[in-house]
C-alpha positions in Angstrom: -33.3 -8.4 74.7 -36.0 -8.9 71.8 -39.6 -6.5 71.8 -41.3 -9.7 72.4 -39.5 -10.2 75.9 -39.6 -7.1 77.1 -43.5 -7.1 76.5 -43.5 -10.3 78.4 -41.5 -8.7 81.0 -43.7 -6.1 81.6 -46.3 -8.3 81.7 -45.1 -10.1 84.5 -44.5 -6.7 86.7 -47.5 -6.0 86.0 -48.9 -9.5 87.7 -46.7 -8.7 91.0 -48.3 -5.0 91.0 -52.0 -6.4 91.0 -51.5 -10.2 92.0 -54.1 -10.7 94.3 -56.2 -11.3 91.0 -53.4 -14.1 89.3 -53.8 -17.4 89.6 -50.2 -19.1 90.2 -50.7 -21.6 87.9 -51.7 -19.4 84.9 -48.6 -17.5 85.6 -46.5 -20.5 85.5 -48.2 -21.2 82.2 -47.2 -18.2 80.7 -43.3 -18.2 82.6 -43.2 -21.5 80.8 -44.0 -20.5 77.3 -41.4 -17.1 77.9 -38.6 -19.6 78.1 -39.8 -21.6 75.3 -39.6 -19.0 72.9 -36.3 -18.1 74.4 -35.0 -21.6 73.7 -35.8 -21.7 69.9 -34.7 -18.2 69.5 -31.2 -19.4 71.2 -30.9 -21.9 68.4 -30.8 -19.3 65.6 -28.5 -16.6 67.3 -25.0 -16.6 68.2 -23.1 -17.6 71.1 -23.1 -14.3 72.1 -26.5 -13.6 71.8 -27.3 -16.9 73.0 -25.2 -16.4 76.3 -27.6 -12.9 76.2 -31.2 -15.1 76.1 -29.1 -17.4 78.7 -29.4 -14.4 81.0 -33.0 -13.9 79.7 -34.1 -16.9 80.8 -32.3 -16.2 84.2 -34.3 -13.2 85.2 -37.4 -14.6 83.9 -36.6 -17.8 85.9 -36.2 -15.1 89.1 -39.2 -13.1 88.3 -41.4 -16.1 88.0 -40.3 -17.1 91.4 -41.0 -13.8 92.9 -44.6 -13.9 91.7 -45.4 -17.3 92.8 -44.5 -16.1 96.2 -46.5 -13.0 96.1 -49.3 -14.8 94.7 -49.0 -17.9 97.3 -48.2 -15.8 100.1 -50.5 -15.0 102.9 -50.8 -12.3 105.1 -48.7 -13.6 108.4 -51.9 -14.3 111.1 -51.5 -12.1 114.2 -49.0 -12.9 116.5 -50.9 -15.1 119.6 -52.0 -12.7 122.7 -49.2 -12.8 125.6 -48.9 -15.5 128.3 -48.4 -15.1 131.6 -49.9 -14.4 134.9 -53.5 -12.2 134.7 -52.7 -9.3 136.8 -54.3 -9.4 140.1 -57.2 -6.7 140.5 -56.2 -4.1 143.0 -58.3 -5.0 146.8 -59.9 -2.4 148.9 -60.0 -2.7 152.5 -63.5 -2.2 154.2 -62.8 0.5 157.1 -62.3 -0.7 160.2 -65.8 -0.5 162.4 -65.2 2.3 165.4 -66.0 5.1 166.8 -65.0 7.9 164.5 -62.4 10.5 165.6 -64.7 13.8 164.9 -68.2 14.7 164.1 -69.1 14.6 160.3 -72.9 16.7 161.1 -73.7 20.2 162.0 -70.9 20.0 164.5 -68.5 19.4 162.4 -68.1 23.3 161.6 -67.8 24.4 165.3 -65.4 21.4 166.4 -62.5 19.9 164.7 -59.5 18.6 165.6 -56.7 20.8 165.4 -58.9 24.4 165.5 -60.1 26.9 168.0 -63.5 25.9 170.3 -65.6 28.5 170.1 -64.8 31.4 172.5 -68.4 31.4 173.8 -71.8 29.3 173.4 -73.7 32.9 172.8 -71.6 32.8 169.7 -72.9 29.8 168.5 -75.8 29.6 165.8 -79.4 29.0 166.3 -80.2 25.3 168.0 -83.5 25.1 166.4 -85.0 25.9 169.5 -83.4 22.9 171.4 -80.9 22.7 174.2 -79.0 20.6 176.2 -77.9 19.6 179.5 -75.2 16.7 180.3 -74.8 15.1 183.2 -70.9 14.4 183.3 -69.1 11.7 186.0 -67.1 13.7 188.7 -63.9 12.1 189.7 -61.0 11.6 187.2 -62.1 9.2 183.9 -59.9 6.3 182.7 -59.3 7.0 178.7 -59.6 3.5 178.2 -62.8 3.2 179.6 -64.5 6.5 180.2 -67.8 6.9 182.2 -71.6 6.7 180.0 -72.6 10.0 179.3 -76.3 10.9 179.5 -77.8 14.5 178.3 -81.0 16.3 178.6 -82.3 17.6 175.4 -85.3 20.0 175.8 -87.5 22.5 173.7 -87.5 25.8 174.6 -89.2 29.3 174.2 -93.1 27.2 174.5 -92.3 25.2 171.1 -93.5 22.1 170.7 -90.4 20.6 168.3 -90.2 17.4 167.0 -86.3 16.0 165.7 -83.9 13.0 165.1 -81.7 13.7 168.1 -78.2 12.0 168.4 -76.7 10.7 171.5 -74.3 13.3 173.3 -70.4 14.0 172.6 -67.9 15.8 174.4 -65.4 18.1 172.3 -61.9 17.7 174.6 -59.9 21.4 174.7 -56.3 22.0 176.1 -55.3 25.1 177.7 -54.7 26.9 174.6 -57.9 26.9 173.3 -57.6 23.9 170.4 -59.9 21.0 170.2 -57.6 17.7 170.8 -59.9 15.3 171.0 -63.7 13.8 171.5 -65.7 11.4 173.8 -67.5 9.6 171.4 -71.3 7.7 171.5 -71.0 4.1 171.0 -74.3 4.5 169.7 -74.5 6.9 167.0 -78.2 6.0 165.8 -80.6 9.0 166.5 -84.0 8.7 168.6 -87.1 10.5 167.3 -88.0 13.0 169.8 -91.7 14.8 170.0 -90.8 17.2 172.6 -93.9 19.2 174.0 -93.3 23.0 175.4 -90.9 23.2 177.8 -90.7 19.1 177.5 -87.7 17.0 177.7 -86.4 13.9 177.0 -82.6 12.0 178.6 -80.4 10.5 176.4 -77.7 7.8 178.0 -75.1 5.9 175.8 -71.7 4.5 176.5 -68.5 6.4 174.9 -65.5 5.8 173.8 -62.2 8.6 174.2 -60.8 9.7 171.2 -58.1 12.0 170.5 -56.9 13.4 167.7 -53.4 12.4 167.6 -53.5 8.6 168.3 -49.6 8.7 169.1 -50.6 11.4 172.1 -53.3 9.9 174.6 -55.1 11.8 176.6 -54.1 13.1 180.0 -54.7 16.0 182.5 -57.6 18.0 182.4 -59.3 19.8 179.6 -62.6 21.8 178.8 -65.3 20.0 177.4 -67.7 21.3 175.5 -70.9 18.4 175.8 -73.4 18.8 172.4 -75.6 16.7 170.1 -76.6 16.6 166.4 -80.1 17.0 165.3 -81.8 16.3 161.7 -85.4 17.3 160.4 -86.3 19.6 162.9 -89.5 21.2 163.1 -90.3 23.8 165.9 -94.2 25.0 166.2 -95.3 28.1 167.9 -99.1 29.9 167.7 -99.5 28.0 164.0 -96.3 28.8 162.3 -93.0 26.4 162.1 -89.4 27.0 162.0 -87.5 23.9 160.2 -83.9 23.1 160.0 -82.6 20.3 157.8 -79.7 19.6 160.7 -78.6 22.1 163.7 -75.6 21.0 166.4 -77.0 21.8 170.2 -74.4 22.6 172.4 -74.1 23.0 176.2 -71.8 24.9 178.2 -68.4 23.8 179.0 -67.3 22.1 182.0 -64.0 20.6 182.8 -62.6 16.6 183.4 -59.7 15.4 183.9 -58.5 11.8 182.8 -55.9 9.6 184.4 -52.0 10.3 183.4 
């Protein structure tokens, strides 16, 4: 191979190195005057030599080809996005409206399914200076369908107390001391109360029985401890105020027995 080729072949390894600034045509230009020069230079050499620019003329031919397919060549676009069904968005299910199965107030610390009652109401915290008295059916209740319950709520100790005051519950104890289930209000709303000293006001909704353990209804007789929940209460006394964000009021326990 001649100086004159191998210049021209490095000339053309340099195009593929930096051919995104070749034109094709201008290289096929130049390819064609390579072989040109290799023809008349055939002419004047021997068979052997010309066999030799023959071969020339060959890799040229291939490297000429290789450039005009790097220089005409495009990036491939990308491949189209996937077809197919657009997975479904995962659904929520609203609750289902009902009476809950436990409090979720104040009361919720002193009776919860599955734990000790307390042992006595003096243990209990301070009831913002509220109490309570139910008045509970006698006779045995149907769990389906138990009695209304209705419950005194009054101030005591010659406040004058004002409060949101829920509708009553009952907290349902077996005989070894564990809460097992509720009488629930059907109406859980609370009633602004402006209870003057020594003032009360009744409370009557329908319920609902509850027990923890939907797979084990109630039957047989258990304690129950009767209470309400109360929000924003203020207590007055002589100029001063005691106020509570929420307080449960509870009663003291009495017994009924549903149907087996």
């Amino acid at each position: 191979m001649t100086d004159d080729l191998r210049r021209a072949l490095a000339d053309l390894a340099d195009a593929a190195g930096t051919g995104a600034g070749w034109d094709p045509r201008a290289v096929d230009a130049r390819v064609s005057r390579l072989v040109q020069r290799v023809r008349r230079r055939r002419a004047a050499v021997t068979a052997t030599a010309s066999a030799t620019a023959l071969g020339t003329v060959g890799v040229l031919a291939v490297v000429a080809a290789a450039l005009s397919g790097h220089l005409g060549t495009t990036a491939p676009a990308d491949p189209p996005p996937a077809t197919g069904p657009t997975p479904s968005q995962p659904t929520t299910t609203e609750p289902t409206a009902g009476p809950p199965r436990a409090p979720a107030g104040p009361a919720a610390a002193l009776f919860a399914c599955g734990r000790p009652a307390p042992e006595s109401i003096h243990t209990l915290p301070d009831q913002g200076h509220l109490t309570v008295a139910p008045d509970l059916t006698t006779g045995t209740w149907d769990a389906s369908a138990p009695p209304d319950l209705a419950v005194t709520v009054g101030a005591t100790g010659g406040y004058r107390v004002t409060a949101e005051v829920g509708n009553g519950w009952l907290a349902l104890v077996d005989d070894s001391g564990v809460v097992v289930g509720f009488v629930v209000p059907d109406d859980r709303s609370a009633a602004p109360l402006a209870l003057e000293p020594d003032g009360t006001q009744e409370l009557t909704t329908t319920t609902t029985a509850a027990p923890c353990d939907a797979d084990e209804p109630l039957t047989g007789t258990y304690v129950a401890w009767p209470f309400v929940e109360a929000t924003e209460v203020v207590a007055e006394l002589a100029g001063s105020s005691d106020e509570q964000p929420a307080v449960a009021v509870v009663a003291n326990p009495q017994q009924v027995t549903f149907a087996g």
